[in-house]
PANU-826193 format. One record per residue (C-alpha): residue in one letter; x, y negated, z negated. Coordinates in steps of 0.05 Angstrom, whole numbers, padded with zeros to 5 digits, always signed. Layout:
BEGIN
AXYZ...
This chain:
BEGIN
X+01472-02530-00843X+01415-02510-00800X+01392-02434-00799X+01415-02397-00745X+01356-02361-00715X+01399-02324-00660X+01425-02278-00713X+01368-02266-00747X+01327-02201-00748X+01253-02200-00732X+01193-02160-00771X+01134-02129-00757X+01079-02179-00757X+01027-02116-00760X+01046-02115-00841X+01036-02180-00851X+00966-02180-00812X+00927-02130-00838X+00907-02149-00907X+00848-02113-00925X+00868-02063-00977X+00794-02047-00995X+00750-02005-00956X+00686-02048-00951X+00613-02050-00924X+00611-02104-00874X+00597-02124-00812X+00626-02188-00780X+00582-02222-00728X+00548-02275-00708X+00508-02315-00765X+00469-02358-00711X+00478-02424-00673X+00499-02476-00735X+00538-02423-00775X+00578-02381-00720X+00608-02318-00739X+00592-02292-00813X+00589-02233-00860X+00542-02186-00868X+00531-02125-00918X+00521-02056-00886X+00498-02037-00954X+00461-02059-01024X+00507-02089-01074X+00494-02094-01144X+00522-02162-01185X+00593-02151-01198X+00608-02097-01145X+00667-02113-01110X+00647-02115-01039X+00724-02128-01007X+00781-02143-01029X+00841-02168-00982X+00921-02200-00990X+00931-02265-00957X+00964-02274-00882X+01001-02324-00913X+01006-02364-00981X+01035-02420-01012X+01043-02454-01088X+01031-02526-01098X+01091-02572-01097X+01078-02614-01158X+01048-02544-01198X+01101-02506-01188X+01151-02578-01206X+01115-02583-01271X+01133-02513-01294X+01083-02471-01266X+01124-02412-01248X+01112-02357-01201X+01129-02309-01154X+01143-02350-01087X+01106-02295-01046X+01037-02270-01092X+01038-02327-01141X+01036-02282-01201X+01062-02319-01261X+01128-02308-01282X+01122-02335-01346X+01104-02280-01410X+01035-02293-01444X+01073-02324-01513X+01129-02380-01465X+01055-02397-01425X+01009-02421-01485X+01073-02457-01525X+01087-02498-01457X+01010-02501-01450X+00987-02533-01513X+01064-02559-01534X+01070-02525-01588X+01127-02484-01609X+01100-02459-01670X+01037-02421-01638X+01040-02340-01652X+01007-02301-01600X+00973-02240-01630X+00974-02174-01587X+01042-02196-01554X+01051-02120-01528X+00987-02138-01482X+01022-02188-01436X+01018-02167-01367X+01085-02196-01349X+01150-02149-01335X+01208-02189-01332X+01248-02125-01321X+01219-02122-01253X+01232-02200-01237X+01287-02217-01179X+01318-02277-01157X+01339-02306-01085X+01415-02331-01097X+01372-02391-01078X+01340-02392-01138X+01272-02371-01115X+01239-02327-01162X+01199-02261-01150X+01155-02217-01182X+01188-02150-01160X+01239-02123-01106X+01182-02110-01060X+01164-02185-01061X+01221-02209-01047X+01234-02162-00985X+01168-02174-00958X+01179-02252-00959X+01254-02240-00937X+01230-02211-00870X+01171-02251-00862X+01199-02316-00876X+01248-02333-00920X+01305-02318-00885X+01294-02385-00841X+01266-02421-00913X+01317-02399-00960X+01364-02456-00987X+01423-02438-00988X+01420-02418-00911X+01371-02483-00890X+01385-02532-00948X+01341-02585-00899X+01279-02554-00926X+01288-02587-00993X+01282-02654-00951X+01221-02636-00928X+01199-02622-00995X+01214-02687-01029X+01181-02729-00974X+01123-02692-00987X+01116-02699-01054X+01120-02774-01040X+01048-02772-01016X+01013-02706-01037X+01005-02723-01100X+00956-02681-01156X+00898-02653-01161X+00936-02618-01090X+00901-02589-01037X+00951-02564-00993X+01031-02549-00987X+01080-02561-00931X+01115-02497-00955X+01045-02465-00922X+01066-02504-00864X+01140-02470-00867X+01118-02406-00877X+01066-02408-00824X+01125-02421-00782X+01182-02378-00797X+01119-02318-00797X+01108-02329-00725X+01174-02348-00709X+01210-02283-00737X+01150-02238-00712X+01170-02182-00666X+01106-02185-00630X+01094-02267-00623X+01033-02260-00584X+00999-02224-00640X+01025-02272-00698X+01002-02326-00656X+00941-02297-00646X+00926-02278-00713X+00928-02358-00740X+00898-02389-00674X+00834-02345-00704X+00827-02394-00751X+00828-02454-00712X+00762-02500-00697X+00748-02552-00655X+00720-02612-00678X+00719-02679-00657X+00767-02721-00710X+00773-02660-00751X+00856-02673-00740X+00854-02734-00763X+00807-02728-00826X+00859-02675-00847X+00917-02716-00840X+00884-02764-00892X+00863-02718-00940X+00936-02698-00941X+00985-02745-00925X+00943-02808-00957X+00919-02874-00928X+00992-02886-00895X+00987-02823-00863X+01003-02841-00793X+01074-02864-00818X+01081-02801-00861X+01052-02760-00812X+01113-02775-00764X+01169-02773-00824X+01141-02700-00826X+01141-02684-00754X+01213-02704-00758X+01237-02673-00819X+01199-02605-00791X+01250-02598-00726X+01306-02608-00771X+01287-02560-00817X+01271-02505-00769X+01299-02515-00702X+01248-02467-00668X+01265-02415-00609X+01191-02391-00598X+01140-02431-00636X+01151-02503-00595X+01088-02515-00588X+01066-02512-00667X+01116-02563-00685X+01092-02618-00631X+01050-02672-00663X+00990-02642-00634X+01005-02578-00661X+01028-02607-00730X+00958-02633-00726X+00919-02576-00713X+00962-02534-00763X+00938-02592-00822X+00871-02577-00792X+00869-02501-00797X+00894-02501-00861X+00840-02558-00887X+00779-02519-00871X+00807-02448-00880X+00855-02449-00936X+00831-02415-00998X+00852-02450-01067X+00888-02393-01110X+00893-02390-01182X+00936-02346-01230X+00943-02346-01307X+00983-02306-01345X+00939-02324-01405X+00874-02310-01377X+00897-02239-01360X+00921-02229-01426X+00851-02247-01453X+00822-02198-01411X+00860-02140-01436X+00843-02170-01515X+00777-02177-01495X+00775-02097-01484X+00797-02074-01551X+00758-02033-01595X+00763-02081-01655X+00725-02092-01721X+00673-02153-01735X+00738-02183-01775X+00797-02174-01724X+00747-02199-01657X+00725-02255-01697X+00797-02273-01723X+00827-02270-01645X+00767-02299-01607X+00774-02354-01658X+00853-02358-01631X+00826-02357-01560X+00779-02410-01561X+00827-02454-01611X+00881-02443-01554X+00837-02460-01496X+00822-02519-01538X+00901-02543-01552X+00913-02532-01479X+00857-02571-01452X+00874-02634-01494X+00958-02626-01469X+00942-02611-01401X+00861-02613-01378X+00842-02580-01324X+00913-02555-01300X+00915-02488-01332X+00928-02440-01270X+00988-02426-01224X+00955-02467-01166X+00966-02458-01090X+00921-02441-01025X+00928-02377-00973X+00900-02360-00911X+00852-02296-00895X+00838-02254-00849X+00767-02239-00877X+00749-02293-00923X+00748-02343-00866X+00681-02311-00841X+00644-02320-00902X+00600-02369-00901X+00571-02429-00950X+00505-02427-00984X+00491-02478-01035X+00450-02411-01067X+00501-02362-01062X+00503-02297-01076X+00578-02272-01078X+00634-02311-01112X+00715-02302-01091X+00759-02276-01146X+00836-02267-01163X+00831-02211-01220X+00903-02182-01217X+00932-02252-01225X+00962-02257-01159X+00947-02281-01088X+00900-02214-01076X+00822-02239-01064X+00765-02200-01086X+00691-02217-01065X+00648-02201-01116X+00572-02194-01120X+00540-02247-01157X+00474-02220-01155X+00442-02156-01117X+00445-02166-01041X+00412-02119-00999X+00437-02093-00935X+00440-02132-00870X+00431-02193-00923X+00486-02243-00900X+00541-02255-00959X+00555-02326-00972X+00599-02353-01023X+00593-02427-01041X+00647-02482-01022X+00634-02521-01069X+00647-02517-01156X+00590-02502-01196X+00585-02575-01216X+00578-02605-01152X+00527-02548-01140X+00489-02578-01186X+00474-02643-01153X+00429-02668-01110X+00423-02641-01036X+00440-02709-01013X+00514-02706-01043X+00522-02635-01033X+00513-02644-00959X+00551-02707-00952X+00610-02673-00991X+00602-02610-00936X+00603-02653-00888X+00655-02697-00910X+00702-02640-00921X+00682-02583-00880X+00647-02626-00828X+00586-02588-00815X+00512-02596-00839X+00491-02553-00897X+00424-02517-00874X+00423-02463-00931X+00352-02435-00963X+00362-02496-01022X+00383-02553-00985X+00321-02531-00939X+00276-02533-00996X+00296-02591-01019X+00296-02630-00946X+00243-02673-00973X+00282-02695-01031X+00309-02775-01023X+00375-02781-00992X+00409-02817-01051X+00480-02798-01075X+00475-02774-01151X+00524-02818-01180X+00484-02815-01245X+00482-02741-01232X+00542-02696-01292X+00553-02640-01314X+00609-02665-01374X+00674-02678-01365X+00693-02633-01314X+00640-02661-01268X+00678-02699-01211X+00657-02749-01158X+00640-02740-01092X+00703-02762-01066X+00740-02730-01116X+00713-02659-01100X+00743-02687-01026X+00817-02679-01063X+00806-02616-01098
């Protein structure tokens, strides 16, 4: 049964688009020729001030993270899971007892459900994503979309960097907006132009056989949501520049119940006996899950915003994003002092790949975000040979140049 979008209410899209909820000291403007527009402080920062802080236009979880248990709330990604059901899934272990249980964050008093079977964090989750798209996502009223979903999966496969449901909701935002001009508006800010840049996207995603699954896509997508307004996103050209948008501007998001819970332990007032006894359970824990499940410890998905898509890359930077109440809202913090009318630059890449030479740095910048690093290091170092640091590591968690492409 398709949705019917002629009996459908429409929202405000003015909610939805203005997502700083943190006064802040900036100044958006042009960063020069090679960098376009950027962010600049209107004030000093200290290391650790929080210089913004901002909710996402839009956000999505991972497919196969959320598949493999990852639950939570299908509009913020906070985890739905308690601190004790999260480390026993986690390390696979039953038996585990998790000390300070009265210090998980999670309320599942406060938790809702979509007859669909969606799950929220709270009422006011589920209304917001209820008039802002999932009344043209939800499954019982457009069952299509789980289509969509599975043929997906068939080619997305982990570590992800993207979700169709971004796709969706993208979608359904602008096409249940009162005001279209202004939701279309609002996403076309993030859109580039670059030669091939459509194209490069459509591999990362949808794999070496991506022009077949590219077009199994396009026409699962007008099935799904048979669009009154938003025609033009769901040509193949504008498939293709939505992939695109999203590849250079989505922002990876990561939640753990777990992590928050250590946060909270971690600010006890505790003798030399207890601290030892419960950082000893941390770091045993940390240990148990990274030998059950490596690296995949996190609620994983990507979001769009507003402000985060002017910051900049510096291979030396000097702010770092953030997700510190365990769901989809960003803070910029201040990763060293930064002095006003400084520009604020976060870095693209992980602190591993950081940590290579500037000739893979540049060619992974370039690779993925298709422009030329020409930061104060990779300046410095312009005389250094133009060799890719294979031999270059940083342990296990060190990945390869084309892996860092995936992630």
């Amino acid at each position: 049964m398709k949705t019917d979008f002629e009996e459908m209410s429409f929202y405000s899209f003015e909610n939805c688009a203005n997502s700083v909820i943190k006064p802040c000291n900036i100044e958006i403007r042009n960063a020069g020729i090679d960098k376009g527009i950027g962010i600049f402080a209107c004030k000093d920062f200290e290391e650790d001030d929080v210089i913004f802080e901002e909710e996402p236009i839009v956000a999505a979880q991972f497919y196969w993270n959320e598949k493999y248990g990852y639950l939570s709330c299908h509009h913020c990604l906070r985890p739905l899971e308690t601190t004790d059901e999260n480390i026993k899934r986690l390390t696979n272990n039953e038996n585990i007892v998790l000390p300070y249980p009265n210090l998980c964050p999670t309320d599942k008093t406060q938790h809702v459900y979509c007859d669909c079977g969606v799950g929220f964090c709270s009422a006011s989750c589920k209304e917001l994503s209820w008039e802002q798209y999932h009344k043209c996502l939800c499954l019982l009223r457009n069952p299509s979309v789980n289509k969509l979903l599975l043929a997906w999966s068939g080619f997305h496969y982990p570590p992800e960097t993207c979700s169709i449901m971004i796709v969706l909701k993208m979608i359904a935002i602008i096409e249940l907006s009162q005001n279209y001009d202004e939701a279309v508006s609002t996403f076309l800010q993030f859109q580039h132009n670059y030669v091939n840049e459509d194209e490069n996207m459509l591999l990362k995603f949808l794999g070496t056989e991506y022009a077949d699954n590219f077009r199994k896509i396009h026409s699962l997508l007008h099935e799904v949501l048979p669009c009154k307004f938003v025609k033009e996103f769901v040509t193949e050209d504008g498939l293709r520049k939505l992939f695109a948008l999203i590849g250079r501007n989505g922002q990876g998001i990561g939640t753990s119940v777990y992590s928050e819970w250590v946060k909270k332990v971690e600010k006890l007032d505790l003798n030399t006996e207890e601290r030892n006894k419960v950082d000893l359970f941390i770091n045993t824990t940390y240990d148990a899950m990274n030998e059950h499940v490596g690296i995949f410890l996190n609620c994983e998905g990507s979001g769009l915003y507003r402000m985060q898509k002017s910051i900049n890359h510096s291979c030396n930077p000097n702010a770092t994003v953030a997700f510190p109440y365990s769901n989809s809202t960003l803070s910029l913090i201040a990763s060293r002092h930064i002095a006003a009318g400084e520009e604020i630059c976060i870095s693209y890449l992980d602190t591993c790949n950081l940590d290579r030479s500037r000739h893979s740095r540049r060619t992974i910048l370039r690779n993925h975000y298709l422009f030329d690093c020409q930061c104060e290091k990779c300046t410095e170092q312009e005389g250094d040979p133009d060799v890719t640091s294979e031999e270059e590591s940083c342990g296990d968690d060190c990945v390869s140049e084309d892996e860092a492409m995936e992630s």
